[in-house]
C-alpha positions in Angstrom: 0.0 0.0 0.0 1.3 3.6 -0.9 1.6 5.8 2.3 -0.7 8.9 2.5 1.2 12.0 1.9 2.9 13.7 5.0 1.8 17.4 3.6 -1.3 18.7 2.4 -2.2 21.6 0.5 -4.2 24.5 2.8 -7.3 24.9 1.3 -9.7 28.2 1.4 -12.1 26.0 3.3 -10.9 25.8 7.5 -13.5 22.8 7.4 -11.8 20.7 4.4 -8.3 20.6 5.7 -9.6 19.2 8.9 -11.6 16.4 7.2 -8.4 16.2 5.3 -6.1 15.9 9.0 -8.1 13.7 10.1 -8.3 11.2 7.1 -4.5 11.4 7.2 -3.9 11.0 11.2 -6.5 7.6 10.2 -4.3 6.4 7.5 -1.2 6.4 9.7 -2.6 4.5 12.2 -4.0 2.3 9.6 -0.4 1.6 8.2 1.2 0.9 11.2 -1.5 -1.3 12.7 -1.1 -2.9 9.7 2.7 -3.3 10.1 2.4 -4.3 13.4 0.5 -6.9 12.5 2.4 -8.3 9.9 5.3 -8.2 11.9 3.2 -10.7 14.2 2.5 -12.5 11.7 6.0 -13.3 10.6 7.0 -13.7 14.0 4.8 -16.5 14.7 4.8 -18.6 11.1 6.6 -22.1 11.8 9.5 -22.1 8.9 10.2 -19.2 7.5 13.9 -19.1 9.3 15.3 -22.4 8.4 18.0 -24.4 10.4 21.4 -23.5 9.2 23.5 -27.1 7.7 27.1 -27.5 7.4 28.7 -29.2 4.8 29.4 -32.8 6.2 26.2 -33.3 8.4 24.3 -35.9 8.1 20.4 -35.4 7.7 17.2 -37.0 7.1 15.8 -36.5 3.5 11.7 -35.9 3.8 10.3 -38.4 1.1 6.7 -36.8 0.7 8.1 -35.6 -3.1 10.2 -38.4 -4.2 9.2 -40.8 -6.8 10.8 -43.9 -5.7 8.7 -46.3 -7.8 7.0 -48.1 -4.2 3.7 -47.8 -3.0 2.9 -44.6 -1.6 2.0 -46.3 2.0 4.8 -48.0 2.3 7.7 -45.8 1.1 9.1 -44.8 4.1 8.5 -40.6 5.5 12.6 -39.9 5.6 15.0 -41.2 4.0 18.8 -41.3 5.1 20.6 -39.9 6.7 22.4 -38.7 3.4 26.0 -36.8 3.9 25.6 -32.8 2.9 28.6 -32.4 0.4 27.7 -28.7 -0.4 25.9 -25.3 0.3 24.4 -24.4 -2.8 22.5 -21.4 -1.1 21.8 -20.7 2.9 18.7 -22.8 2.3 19.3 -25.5 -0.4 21.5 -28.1 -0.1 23.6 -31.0 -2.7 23.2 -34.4 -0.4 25.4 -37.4 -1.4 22.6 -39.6 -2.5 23.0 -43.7 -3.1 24.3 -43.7 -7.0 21.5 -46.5 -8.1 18.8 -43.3 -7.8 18.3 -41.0 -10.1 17.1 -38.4 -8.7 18.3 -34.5 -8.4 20.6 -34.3 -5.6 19.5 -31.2 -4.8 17.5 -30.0 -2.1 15.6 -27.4 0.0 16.5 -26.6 3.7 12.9 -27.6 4.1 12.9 -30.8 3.5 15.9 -32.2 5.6 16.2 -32.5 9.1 19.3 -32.8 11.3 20.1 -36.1 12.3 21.0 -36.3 15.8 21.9 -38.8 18.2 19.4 -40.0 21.2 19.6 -42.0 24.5 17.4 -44.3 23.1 18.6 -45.4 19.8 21.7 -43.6 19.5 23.4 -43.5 16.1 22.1 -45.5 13.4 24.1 -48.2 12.6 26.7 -48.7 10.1 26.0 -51.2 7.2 28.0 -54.6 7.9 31.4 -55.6 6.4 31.3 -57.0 3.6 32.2 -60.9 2.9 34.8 -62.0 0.7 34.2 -65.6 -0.8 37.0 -66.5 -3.8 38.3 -63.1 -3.6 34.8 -61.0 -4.3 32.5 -59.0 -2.1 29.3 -60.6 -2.1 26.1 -59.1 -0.5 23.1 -61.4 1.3 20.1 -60.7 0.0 16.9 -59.3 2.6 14.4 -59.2 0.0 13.3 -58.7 -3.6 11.5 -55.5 -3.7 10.4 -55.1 -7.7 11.4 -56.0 -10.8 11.3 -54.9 -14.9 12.2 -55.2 -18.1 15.8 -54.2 -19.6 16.2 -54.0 -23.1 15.0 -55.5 -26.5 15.5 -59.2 -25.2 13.6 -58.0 -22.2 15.6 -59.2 -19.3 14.0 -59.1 -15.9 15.9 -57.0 -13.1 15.1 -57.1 -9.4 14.9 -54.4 -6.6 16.9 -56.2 -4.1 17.2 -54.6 -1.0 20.6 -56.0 0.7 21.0 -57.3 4.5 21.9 -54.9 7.0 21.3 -51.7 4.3 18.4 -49.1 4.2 15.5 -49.7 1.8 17.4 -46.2 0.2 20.6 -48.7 -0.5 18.4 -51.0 -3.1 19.9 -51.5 -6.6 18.4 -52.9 -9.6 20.4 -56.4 -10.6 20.1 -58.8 -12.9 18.9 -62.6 -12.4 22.0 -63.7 -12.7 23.8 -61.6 -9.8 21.1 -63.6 -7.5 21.8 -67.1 -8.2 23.1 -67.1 -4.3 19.4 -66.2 -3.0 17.6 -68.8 -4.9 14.8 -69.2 -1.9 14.4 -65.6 -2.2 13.9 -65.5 -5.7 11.7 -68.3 -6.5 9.4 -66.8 -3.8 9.4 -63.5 -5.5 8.6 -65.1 -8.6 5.7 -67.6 -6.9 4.0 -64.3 -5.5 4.4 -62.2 -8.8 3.5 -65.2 -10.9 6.6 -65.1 -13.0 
């Protein structure tokens, strides 16, 4: 809103100028009620100052926007916690996210929240070692999550979500890089009718 002029013009008419006084003592009070008010306002909206991140914290990623090709109910609220690895602005932030997702690694100050260590639970804990057998790392299958298509000879890949990893960590593999978990895959293919 434009603010009233601080000086009027002096009319002929005694009884104009103080209708016209008093009209402009009104509109002062009017603007800073008004500011006053929105001052208030601000003062009390949830969010508008967001928490300061450093680069190498780790934080929770808020899931409510992310296609992550599950069922709504059951993808999980946050995801993480995801390393920061850079300050693009004081309220967006580049998270190191698991390389099978692709996704923008980019994100508002909005959606990530600090994690933090409690009594109860502590910190969460670190995926296991991996297990050498004849000289490779090899992984132990939790569960089969999905699976598609790849390519003209349309070769079926699985979602496999490893032991001891978040549901984030799942990668897409192919049949063959499962023929260690065969209980787990026939059942996936028994319940999927494949």
């Amino acid at each position: 809103p434009q603010k009233p002029p601080d000086t009027f013009l002096k009319t002929q008419i005694p009884r104009m100028t103080a209708k016209a006084m008093i009209a402009h003592k009104r509109a002062q009070e009017a603007m800073i009620t008004h500011k006053r008010a929105q001052e208030a306002m601000i003062a009390r909206k949830p969010g508008l100052a967001y928490k300061k991140f450093e680069v190498g914290d780790k934080v929770w990623l808020d899931a409510r926007n992310l296609c992550l090709k599950t069922t709504h109910k059951l993808t999980p609220r946050r995801l993480g916690p995801f390393e920061i690895i850079e300050e693009i602005s004081p309220v967006v932030y580049k998270l190191q996210l698991p390389s099978a997702w692709r996704i923008h690694d980019v994100f508002h100050a909005s959606l990530l929240t600090l994690q933090v260590e409690t009594p109860e639970y502590g910190i969460p804990p670190v995926p296991p070692l991996l297990e050498l057998v004849d000289g490779e790392s090899e992984f132990e299958v939790e569960a089969i999550l999905q699976h598609k298509t790849v390519g003209w000879k349309k070769e079926l890949h699985y979602l496999v979500q490893w032991r001891g990893y978040s549901q984030a960590e799942s990668t897409w593999e192919p049949e063959e890089h499962l023929r260690n978990a065969p209980e787990v895959l026939e059942a996936y293919k028994t319940t999927h009718h494949l």
